[in-house]
C-alpha positions in Angstrom: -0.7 27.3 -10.7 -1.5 24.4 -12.9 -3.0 21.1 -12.7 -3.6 18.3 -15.4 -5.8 15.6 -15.3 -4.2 11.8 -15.3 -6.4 10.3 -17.7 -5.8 6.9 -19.4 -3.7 8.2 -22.2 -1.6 10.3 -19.7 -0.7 7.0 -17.6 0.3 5.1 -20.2 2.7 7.8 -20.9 3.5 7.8 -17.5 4.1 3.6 -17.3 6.5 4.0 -20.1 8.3 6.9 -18.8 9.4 4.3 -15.6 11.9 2.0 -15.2 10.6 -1.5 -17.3 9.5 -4.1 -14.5 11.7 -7.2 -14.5 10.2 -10.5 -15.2 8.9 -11.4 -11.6 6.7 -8.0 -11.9 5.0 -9.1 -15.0 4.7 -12.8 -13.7 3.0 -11.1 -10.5 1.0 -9.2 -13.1 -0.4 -11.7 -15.5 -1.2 -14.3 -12.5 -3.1 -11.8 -11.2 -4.9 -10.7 -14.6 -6.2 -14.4 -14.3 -8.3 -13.5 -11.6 -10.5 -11.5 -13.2 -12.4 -8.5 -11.5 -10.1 -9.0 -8.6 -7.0 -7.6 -10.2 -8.3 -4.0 -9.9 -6.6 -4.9 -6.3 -3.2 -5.1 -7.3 -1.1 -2.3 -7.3 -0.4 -0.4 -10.2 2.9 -1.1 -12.1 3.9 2.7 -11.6 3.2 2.6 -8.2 4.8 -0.7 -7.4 8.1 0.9 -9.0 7.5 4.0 -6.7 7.7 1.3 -3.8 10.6 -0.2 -4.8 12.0 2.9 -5.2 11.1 4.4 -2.0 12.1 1.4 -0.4 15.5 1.0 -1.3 15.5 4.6 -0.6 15.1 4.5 2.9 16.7 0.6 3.4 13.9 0.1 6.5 14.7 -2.9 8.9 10.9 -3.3 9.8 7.8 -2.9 7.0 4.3 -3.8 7.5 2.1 -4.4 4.7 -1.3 -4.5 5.1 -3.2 -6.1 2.6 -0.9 -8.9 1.0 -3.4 -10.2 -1.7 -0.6 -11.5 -4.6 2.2 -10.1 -3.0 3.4 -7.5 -5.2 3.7 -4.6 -2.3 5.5 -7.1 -0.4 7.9 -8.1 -2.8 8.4 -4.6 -3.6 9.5 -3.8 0.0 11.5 -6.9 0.7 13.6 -5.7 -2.1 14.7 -2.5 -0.7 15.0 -3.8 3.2 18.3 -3.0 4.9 20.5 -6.2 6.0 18.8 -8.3 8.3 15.3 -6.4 7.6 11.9 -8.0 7.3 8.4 -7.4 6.2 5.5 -8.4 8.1 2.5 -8.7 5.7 -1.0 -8.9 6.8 -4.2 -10.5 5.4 -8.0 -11.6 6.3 -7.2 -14.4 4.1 -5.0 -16.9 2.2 -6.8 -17.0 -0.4 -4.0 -15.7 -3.1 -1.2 -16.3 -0.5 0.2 -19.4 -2.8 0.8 -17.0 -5.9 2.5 -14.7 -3.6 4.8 -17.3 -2.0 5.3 -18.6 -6.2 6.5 -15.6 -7.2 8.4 -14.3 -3.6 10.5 -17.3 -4.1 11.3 -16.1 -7.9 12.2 -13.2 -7.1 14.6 -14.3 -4.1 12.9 -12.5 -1.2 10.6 -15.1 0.1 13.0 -15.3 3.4 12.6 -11.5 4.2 8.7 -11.4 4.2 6.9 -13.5 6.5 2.9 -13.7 6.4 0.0 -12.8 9.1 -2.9 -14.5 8.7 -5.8 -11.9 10.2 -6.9 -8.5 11.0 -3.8 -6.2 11.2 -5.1 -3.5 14.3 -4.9 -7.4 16.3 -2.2 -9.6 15.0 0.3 -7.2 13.7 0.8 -5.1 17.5 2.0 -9.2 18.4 4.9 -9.3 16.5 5.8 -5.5 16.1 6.9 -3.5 18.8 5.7 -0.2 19.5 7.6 2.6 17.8 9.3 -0.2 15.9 8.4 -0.2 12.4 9.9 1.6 9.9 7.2 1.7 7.0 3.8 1.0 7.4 1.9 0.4 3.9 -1.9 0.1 4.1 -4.0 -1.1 0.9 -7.1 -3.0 2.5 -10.4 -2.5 3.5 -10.7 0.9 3.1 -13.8 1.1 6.0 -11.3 0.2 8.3 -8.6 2.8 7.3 -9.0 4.8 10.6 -8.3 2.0 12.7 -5.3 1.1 10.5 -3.7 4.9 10.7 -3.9 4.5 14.7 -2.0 1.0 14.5 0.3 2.8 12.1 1.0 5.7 14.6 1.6 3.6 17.4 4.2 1.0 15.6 6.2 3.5 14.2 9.0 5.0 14.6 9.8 8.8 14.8 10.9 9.8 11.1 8.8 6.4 10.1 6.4 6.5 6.8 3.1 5.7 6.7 1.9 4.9 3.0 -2.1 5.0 2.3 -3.2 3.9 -0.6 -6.4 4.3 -2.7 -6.9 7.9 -0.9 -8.6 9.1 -4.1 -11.2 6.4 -5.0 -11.4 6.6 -7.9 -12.3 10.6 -7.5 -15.5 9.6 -5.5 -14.1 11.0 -1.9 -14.4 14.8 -4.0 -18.4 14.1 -3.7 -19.4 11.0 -1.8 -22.6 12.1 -1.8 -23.3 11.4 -5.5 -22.2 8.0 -5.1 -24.8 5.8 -5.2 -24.1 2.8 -4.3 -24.1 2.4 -0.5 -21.2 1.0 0.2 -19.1 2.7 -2.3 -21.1 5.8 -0.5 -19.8 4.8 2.9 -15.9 4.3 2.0 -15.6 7.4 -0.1 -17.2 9.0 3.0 -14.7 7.2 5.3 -12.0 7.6 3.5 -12.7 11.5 3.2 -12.8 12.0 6.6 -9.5 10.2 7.2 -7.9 12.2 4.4 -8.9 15.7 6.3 -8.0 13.9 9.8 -4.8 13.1 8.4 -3.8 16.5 6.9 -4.2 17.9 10.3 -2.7 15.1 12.7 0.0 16.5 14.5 1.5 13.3 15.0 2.0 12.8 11.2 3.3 15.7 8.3 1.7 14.8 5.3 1.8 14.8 1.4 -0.7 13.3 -1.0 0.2 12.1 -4.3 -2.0 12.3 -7.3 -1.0 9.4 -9.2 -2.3 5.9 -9.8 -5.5 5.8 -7.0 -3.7 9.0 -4.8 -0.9 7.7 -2.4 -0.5 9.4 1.1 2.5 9.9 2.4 2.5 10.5 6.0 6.2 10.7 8.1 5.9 10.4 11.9 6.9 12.8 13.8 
């Protein structure tokens, strides 16, 4: 067995190896470049085609995104939905919601994604049925990811897909306890525990990904 180490050369390699993103994905990019330290919170442009791809893939009816910040995982989804299919995307705040919309409405989908405003393990079990969802994508607050892994398993459907992001951290959940900062501590520690949870939940079989920030994929059985 071998393994190889994605270091920064190796993902630019990997970045130009993918499908270009169209105009909307770089307009979604370069807003959110404008923001500063903030735009280590957008997702990747690898990983956004991986959505897309995934997406269009599997034509869901019913996505929740948690975490909508600019909107790119949003518009990914929207763009793969089956006829008549919608994603519900969730968000402590509307802070950024305005570049989303801008750039939702560029890229056609802005009818297929409608926005929650506040915490997704309260608002989202409102609108979504249980067992009804299709996809659930989380990439938000990663001390809350347990909470968001038991919304997931009750909204979705057998032979649904749960999506984690950010499972790696950076590499920090390998040894949390060399991270010294306390909060940065506390999530790789969190986020740790839900990765060994996860491997081992019979409701869920499950794959993670090394690439970008490590994706889980986790189909429910």
């Amino acid at each position: 067995m071998s393994t190889f180490r994605v270091d920064e050369h190796a993902s630019n390699y990997i970045v130009s190896s993918c499908t270009r993103p169209d105009p909307v994905v770089n307009a979604v990019i370069a807003d959110t470049q404008e923001l500063g330290d903030l735009y280590e919170m957008l997702t990747p442009v690898e990983q956004a085609g991986f959505l897309t791809v995934l997406a269009k893939t599997m034509a869901p009816r019913t996505v929740i995104d948690i975490g909508t910040f600019t909107g790119l995982s949003a518009m990914c989804f929207a763009r793969g939905l089956a006829p008549g299919g919608r994603v519900y995307t969730c968000d402590v705040t509307e802070d950024w919601i305005h570049i989303a919309r801008r750039h939702w409405d560029a890229a056609g989908v802005s009818g297929q994604i409608q926005f929650v405003l506040g915490p997704a393990r309260t608002t989202l079990p409102k609108i979504v049925r249980d067992g009804e969802a299709d996809l659930v994508f989380v990439d938000a607050d990663k001390l809350s990811y347990p909470q968001y892994v038991e919304t997931a398993a009750r909204l979705l459907r057998s032979g649904g897909l749960l999506i984690l992001d950010n499972v790696l951290l950076n590499g920090t959940v390998f040894a949390p306890e060399q991270v010294e900062d306390e909060l940065r501590r506390y999530a790789a520690e969190t986020m740790r525990e839900v990765n060994a949870k996860l491997a081992v939940d019979e409701r869920f079989e499950t794959v993670m990904l090394p690439f970008a920030d490590g994706v889980t994929l986790a189909r429910r059985l």
